[in-house]
VMD Tcl script that builds the backbone (N, CA, C; Angstrom):
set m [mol new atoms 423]
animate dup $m
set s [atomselect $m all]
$s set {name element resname resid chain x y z} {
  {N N UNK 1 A 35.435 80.220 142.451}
  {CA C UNK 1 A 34.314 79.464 142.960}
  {C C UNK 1 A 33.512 78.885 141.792}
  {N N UNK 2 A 33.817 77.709 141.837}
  {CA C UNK 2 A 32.355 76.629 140.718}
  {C C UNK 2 A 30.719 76.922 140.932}
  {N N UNK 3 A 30.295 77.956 140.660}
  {CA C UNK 3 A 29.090 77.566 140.981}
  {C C UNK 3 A 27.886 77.012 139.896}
  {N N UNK 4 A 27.772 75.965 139.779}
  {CA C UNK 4 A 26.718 75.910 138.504}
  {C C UNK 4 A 25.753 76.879 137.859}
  {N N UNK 5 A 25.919 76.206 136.225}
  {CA C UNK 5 A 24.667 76.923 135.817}
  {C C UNK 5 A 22.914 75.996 136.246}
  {N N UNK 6 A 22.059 76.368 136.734}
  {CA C UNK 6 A 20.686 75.583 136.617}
  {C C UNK 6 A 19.873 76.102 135.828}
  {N N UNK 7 A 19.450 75.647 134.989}
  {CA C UNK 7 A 18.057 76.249 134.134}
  {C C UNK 7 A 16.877 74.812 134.489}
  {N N UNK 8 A 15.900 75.456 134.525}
  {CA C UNK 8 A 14.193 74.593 135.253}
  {C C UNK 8 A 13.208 75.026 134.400}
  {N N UNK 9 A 12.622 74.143 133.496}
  {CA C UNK 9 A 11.253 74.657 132.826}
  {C C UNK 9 A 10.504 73.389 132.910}
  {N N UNK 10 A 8.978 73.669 133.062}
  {CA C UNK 10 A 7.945 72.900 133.178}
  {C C UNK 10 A 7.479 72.867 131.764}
  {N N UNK 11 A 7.516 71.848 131.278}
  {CA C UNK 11 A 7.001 71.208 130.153}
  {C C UNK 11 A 6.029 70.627 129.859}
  {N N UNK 12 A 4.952 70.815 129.233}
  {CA C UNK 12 A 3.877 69.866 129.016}
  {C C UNK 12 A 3.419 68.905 127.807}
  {N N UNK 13 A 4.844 67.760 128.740}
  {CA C UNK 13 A 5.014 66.745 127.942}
  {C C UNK 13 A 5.428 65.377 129.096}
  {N N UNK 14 A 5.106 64.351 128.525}
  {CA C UNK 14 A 5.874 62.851 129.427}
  {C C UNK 14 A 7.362 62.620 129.826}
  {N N UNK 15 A 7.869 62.646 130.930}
  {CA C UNK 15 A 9.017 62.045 130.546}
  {C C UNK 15 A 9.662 61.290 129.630}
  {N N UNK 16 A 9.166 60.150 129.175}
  {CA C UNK 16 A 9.401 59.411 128.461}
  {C C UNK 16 A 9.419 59.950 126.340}
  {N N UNK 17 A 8.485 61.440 126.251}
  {CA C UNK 17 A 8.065 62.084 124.989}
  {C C UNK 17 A 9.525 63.159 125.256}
  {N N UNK 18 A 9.945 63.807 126.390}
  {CA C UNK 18 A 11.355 64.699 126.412}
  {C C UNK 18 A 12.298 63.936 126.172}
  {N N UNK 19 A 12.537 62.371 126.890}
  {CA C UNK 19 A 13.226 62.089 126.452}
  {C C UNK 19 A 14.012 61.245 125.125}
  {N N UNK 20 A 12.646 61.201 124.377}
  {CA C UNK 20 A 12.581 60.273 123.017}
  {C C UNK 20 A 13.624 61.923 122.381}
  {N N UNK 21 A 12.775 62.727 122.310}
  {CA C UNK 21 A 13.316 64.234 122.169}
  {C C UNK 21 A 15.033 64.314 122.263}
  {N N UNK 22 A 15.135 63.989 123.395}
  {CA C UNK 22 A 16.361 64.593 123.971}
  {C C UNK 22 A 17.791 63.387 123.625}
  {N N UNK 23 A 17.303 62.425 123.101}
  {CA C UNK 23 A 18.237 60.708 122.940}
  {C C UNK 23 A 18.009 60.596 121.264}
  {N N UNK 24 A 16.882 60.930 120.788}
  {CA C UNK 24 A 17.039 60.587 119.171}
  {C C UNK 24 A 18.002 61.653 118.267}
  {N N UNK 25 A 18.779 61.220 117.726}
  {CA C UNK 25 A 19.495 62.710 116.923}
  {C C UNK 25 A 18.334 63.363 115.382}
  {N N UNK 26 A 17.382 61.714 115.448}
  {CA C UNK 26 A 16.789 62.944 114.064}
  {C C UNK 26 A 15.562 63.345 115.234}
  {N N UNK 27 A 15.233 63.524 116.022}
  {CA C UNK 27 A 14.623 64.622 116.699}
  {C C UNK 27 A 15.265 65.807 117.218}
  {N N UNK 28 A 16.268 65.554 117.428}
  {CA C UNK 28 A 17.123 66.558 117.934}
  {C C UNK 28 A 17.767 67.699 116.983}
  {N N UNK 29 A 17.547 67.580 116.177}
  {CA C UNK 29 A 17.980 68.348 115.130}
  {C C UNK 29 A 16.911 69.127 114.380}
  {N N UNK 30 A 15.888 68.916 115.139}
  {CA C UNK 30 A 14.912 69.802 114.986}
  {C C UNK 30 A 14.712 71.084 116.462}
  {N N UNK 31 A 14.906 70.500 117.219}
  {CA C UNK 31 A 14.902 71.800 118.410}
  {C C UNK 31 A 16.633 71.815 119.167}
  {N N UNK 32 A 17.386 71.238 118.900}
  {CA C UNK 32 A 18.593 71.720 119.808}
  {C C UNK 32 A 19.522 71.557 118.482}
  {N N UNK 33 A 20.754 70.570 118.860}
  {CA C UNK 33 A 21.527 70.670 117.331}
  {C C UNK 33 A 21.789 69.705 116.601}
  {N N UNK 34 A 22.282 69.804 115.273}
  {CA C UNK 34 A 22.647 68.465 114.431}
  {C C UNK 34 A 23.345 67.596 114.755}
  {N N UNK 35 A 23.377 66.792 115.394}
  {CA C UNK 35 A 24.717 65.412 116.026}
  {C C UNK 35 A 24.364 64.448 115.479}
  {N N UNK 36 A 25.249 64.702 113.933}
  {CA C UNK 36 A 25.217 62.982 113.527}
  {C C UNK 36 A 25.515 61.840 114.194}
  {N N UNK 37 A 27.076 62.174 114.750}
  {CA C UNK 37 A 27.516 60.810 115.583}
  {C C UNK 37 A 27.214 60.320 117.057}
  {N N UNK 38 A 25.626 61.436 117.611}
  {CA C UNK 38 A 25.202 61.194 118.768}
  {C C UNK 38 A 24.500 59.841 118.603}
  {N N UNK 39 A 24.775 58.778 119.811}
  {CA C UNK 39 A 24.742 57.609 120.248}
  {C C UNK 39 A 24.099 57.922 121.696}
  {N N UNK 40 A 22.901 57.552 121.972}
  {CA C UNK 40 A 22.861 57.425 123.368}
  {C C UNK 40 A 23.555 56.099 124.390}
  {N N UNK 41 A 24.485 56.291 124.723}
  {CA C UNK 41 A 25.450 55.091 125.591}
  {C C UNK 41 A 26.536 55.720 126.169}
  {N N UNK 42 A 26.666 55.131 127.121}
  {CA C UNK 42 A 27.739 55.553 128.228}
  {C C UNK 42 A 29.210 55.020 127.503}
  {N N UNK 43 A 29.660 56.142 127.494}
  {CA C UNK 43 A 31.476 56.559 126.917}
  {C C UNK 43 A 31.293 56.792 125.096}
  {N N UNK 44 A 29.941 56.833 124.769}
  {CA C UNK 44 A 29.966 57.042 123.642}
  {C C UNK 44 A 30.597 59.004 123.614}
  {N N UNK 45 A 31.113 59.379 122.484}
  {CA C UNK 45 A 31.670 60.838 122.247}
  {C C UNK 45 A 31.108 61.405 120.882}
  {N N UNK 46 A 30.565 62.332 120.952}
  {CA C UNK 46 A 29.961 62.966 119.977}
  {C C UNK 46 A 29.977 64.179 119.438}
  {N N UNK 47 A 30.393 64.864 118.364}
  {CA C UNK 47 A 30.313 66.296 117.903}
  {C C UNK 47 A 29.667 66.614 117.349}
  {N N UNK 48 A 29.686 68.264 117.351}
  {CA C UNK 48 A 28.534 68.753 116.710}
  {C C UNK 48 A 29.188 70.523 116.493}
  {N N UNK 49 A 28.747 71.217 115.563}
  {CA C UNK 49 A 28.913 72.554 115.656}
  {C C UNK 49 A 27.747 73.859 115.761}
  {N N UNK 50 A 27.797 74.572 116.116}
  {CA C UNK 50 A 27.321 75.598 116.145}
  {C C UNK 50 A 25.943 75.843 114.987}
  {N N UNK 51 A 24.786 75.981 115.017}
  {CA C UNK 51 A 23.874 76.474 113.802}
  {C C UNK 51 A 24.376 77.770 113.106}
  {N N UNK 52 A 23.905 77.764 111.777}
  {CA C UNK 52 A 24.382 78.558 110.850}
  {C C UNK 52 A 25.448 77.711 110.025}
  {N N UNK 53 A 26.328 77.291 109.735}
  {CA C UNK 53 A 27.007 76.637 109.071}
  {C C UNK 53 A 28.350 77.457 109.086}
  {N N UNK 54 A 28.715 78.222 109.888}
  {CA C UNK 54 A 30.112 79.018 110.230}
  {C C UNK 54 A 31.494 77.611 110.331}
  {N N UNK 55 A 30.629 76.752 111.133}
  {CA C UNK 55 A 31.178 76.119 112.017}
  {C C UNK 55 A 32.558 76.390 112.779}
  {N N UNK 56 A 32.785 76.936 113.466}
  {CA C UNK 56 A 33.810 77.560 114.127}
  {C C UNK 56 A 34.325 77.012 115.605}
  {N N UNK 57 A 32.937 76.717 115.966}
  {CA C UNK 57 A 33.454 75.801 117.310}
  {C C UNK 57 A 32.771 74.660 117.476}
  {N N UNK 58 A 33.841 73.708 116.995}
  {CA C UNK 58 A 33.066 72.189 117.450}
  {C C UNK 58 A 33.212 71.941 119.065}
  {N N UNK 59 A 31.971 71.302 119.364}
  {CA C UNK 59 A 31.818 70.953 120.302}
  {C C UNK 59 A 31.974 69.216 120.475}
  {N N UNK 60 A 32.628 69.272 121.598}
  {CA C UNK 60 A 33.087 67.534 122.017}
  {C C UNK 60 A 32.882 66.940 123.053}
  {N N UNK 61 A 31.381 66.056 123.369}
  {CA C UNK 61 A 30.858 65.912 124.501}
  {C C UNK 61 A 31.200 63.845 124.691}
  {N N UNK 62 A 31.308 63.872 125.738}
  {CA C UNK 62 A 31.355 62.251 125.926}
  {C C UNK 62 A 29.549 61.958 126.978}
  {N N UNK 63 A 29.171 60.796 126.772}
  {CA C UNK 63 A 28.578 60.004 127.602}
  {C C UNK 63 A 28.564 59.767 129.350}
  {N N UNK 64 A 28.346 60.195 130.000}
  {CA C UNK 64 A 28.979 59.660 131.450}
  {C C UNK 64 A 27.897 59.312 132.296}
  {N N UNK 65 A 26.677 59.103 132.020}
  {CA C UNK 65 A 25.727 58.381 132.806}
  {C C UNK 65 A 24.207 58.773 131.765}
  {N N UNK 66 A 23.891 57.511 131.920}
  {CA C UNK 66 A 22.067 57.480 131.371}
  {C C UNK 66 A 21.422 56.791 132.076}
  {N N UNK 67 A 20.428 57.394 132.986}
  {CA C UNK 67 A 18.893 56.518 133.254}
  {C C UNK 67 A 17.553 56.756 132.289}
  {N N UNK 68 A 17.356 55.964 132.045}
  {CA C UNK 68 A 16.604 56.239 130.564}
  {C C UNK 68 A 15.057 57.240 131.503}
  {N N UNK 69 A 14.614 58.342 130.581}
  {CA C UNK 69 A 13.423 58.598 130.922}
  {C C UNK 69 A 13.740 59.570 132.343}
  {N N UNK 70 A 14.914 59.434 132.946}
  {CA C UNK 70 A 15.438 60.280 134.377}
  {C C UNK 70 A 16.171 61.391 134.157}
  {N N UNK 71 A 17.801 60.576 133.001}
  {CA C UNK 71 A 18.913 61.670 133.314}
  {C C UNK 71 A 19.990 60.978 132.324}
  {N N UNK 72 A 20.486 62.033 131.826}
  {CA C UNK 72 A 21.856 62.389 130.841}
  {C C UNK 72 A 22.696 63.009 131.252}
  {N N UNK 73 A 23.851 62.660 131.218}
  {CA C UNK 73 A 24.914 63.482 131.733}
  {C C UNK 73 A 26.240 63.067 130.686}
  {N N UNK 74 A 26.985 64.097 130.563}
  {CA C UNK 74 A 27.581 64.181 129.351}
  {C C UNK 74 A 28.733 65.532 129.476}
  {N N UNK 75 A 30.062 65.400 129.056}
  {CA C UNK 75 A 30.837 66.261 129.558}
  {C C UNK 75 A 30.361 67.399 127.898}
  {N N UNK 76 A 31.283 68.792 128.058}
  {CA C UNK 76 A 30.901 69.456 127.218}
  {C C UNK 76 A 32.602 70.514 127.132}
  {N N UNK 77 A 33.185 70.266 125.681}
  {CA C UNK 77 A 34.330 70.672 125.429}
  {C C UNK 77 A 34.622 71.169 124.095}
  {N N UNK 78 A 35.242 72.010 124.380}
  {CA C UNK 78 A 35.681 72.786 122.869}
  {C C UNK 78 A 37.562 72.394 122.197}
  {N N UNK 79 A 37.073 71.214 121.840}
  {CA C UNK 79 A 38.653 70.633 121.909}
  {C C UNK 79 A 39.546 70.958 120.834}
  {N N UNK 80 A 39.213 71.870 119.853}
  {CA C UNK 80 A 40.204 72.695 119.161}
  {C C UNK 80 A 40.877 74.035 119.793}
  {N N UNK 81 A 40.293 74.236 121.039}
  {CA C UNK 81 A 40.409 75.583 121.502}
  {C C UNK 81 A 41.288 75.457 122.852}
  {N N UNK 82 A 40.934 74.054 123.214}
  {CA C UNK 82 A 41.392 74.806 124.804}
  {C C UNK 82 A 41.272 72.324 125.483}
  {N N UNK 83 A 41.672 72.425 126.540}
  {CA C UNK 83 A 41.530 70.635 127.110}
  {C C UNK 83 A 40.882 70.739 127.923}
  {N N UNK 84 A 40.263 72.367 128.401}
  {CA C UNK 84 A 39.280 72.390 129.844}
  {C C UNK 84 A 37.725 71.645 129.015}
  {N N UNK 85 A 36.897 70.883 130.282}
  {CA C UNK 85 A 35.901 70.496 129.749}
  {C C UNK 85 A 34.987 70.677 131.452}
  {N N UNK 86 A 33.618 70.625 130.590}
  {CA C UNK 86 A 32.580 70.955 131.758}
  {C C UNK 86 A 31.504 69.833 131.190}
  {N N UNK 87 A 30.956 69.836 132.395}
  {CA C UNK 87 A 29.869 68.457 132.866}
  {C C UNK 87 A 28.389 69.357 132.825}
  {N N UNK 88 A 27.865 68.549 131.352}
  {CA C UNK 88 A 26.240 68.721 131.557}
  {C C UNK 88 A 25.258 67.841 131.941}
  {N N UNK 89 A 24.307 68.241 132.569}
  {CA C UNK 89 A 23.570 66.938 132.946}
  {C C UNK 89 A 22.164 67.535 133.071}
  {N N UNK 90 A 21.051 66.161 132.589}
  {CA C UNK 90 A 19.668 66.447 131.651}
  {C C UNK 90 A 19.246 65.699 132.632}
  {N N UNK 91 A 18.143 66.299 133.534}
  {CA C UNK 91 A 17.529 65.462 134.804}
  {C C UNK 91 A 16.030 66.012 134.083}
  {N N UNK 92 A 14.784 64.924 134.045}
  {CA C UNK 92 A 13.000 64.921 133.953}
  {C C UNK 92 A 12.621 64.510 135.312}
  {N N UNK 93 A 12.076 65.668 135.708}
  {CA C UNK 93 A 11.028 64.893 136.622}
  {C C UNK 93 A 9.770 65.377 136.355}
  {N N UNK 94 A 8.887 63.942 136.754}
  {CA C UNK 94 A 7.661 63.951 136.906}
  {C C UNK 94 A 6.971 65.022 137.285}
  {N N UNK 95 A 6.206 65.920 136.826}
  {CA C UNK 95 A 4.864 66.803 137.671}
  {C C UNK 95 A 3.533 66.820 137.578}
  {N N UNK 96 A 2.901 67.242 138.338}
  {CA C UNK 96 A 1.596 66.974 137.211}
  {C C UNK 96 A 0.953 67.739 136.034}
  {N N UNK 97 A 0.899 66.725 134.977}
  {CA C UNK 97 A 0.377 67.159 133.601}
  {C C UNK 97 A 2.045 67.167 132.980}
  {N N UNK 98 A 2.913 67.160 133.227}
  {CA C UNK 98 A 3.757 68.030 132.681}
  {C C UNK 98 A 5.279 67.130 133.226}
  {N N UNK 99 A 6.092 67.526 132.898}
  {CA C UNK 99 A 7.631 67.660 133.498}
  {C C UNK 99 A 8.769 68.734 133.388}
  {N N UNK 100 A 9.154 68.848 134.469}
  {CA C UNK 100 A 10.198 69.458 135.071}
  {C C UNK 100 A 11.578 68.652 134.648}
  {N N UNK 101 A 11.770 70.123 133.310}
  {CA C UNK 101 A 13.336 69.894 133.102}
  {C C UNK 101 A 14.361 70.381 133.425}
  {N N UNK 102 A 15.164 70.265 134.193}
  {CA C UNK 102 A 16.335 70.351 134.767}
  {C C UNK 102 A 17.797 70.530 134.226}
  {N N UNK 103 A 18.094 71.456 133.885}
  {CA C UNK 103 A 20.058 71.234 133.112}
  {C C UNK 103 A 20.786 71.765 134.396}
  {N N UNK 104 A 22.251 71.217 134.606}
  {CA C UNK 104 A 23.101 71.459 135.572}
  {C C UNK 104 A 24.137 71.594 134.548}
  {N N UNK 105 A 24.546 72.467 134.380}
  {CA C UNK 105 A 25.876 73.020 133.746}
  {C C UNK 105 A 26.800 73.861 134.786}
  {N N UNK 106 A 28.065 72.390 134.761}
  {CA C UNK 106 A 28.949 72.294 136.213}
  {C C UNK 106 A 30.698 72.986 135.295}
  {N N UNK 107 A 31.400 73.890 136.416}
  {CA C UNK 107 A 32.167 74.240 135.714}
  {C C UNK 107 A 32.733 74.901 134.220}
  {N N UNK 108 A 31.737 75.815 134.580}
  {CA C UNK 108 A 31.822 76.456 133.389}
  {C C UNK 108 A 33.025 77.661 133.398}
  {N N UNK 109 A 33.474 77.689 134.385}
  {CA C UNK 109 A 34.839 78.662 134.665}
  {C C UNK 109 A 36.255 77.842 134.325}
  {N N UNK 110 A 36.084 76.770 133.828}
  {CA C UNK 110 A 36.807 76.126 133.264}
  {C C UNK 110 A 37.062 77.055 131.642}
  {N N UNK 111 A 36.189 77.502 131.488}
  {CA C UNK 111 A 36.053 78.173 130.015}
  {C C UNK 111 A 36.840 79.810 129.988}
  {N N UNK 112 A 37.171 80.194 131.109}
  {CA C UNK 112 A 37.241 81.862 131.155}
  {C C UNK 112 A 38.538 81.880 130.173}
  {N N UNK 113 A 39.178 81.388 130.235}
  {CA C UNK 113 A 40.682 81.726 129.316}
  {C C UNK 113 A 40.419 81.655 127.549}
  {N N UNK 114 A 38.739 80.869 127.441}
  {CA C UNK 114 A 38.556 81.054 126.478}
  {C C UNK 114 A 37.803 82.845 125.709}
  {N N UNK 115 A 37.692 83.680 126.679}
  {CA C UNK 115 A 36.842 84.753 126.477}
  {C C UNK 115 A 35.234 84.875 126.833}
  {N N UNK 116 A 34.865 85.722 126.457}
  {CA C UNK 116 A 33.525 86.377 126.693}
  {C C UNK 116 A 32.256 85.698 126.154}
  {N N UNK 117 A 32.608 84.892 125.001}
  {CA C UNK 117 A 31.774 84.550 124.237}
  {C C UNK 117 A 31.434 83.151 124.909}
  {N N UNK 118 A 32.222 82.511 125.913}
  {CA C UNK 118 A 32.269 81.039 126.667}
  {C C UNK 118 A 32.195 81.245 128.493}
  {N N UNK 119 A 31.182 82.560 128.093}
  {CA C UNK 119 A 31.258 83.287 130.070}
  {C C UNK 119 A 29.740 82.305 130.272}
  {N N UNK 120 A 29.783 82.785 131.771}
  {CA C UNK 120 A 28.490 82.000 132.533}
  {C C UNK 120 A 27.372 82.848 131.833}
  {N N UNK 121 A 27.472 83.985 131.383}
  {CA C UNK 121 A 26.208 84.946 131.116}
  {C C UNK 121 A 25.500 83.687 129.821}
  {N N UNK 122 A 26.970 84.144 128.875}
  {CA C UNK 122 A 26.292 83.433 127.150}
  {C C UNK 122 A 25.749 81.999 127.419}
  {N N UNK 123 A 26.263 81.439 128.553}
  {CA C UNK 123 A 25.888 79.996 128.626}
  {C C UNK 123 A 24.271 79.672 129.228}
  {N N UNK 124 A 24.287 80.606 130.313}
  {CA C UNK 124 A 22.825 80.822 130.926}
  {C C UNK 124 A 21.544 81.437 130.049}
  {N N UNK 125 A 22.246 82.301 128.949}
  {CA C UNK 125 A 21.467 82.749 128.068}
  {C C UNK 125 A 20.857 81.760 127.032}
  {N N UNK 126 A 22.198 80.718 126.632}
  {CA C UNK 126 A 21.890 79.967 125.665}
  {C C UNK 126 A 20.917 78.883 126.392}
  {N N UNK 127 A 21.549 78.164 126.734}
  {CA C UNK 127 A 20.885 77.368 127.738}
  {C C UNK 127 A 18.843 77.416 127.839}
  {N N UNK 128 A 18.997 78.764 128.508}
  {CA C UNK 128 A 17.547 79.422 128.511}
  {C C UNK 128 A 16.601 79.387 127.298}
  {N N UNK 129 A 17.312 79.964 126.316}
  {CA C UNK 129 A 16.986 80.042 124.594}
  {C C UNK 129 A 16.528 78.091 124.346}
  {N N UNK 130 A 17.310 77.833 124.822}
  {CA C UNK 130 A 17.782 75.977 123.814}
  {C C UNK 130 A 16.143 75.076 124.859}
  {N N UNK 131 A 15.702 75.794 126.144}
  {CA C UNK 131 A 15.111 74.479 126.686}
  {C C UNK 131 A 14.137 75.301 126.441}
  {N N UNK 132 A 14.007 76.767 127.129}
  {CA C UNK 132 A 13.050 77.504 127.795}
  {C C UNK 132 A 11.918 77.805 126.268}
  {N N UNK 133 A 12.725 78.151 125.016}
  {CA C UNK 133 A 11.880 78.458 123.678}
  {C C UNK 133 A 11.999 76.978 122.386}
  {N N UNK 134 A 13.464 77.056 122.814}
  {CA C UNK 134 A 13.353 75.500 121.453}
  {C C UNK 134 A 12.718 74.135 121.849}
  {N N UNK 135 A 13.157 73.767 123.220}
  {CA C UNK 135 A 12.683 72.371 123.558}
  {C C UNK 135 A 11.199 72.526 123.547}
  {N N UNK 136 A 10.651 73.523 124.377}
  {CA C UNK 136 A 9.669 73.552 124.911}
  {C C UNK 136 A 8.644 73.739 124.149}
  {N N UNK 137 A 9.055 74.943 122.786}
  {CA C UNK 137 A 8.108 75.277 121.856}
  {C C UNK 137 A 7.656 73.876 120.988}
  {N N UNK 138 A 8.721 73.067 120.322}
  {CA C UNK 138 A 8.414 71.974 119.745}
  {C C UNK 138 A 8.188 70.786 120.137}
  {N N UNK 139 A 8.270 70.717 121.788}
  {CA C UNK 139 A 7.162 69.704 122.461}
  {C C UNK 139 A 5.842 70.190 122.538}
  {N N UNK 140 A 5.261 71.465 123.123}
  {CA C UNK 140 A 4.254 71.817 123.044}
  {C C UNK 140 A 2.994 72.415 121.595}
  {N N UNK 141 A 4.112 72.302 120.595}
  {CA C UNK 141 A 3.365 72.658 119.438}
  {C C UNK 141 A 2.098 71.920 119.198}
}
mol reanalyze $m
mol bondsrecalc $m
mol representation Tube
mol addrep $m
């Protein structure tokens, strides 16, 4: 059974300030990760590895829908490891004072043959860590 991951945090910031955040790579490399060759555009593909400088698992995400200021969606794959890939997607909505950020991380059981370290737990954990303390702390600073 597919059941998504959802993570939801209220932010007190603009749509339009998460998503300058969430589309620029030299902002982004201050609260989530280093992606030189991130492009915001549909079918653009971009990598990136892991913090710490191990680098051990690149990650290989493509483009698959942008409404600017709404929603990102973007597949998410470990293509030295394995051809399964899973669908993330970055929805803002409006609240008041604030916005409601939204991640849908679809198919993540696509990953089980990779082990423990690529389960729904580590992903919900990370996930949580990446919006709930990194995004959120360095929008609200």
């Amino acid at each position: 059974m597919n059941t998504p991951i959802t993570i939801q945090y209220k932010i007190n910031a603009s749509p339009e300030k998460i998503w300058k955040v969430l589309t620029d790579k030299n902002e982004m490399k201050s609260w989530y990760f280093d992606i030189q060759d991130f492009e915001p555009k549909v079918g653009k593909v971009f990598n990136f590895y892991e913090p710490g400088g191990e680098n051990r698992f690149r990650h290989q995400c493509e483009i698959l829908e942008i409404i600017p200021n709404e929603k990102l969606k973007h597949t998410w794959s470990y293509p030295d490891y394995s051809d399964a890939k899973t669908i993330v997607t970055w929805e803002l909505f409006p609240e008041d004072k604030g916005t409601l950020v939204k991640l849908t991380h679809e198919n993540i059981e696509n990953f089980k043959i990779l082990g423990d370290r690529f389960s729904k737990e580590q992903f919900m954990q990370g996930w949580n860590a990446i919006i709930g303390q990194s995004l959120k702390g360095y929008l609200e600073q």
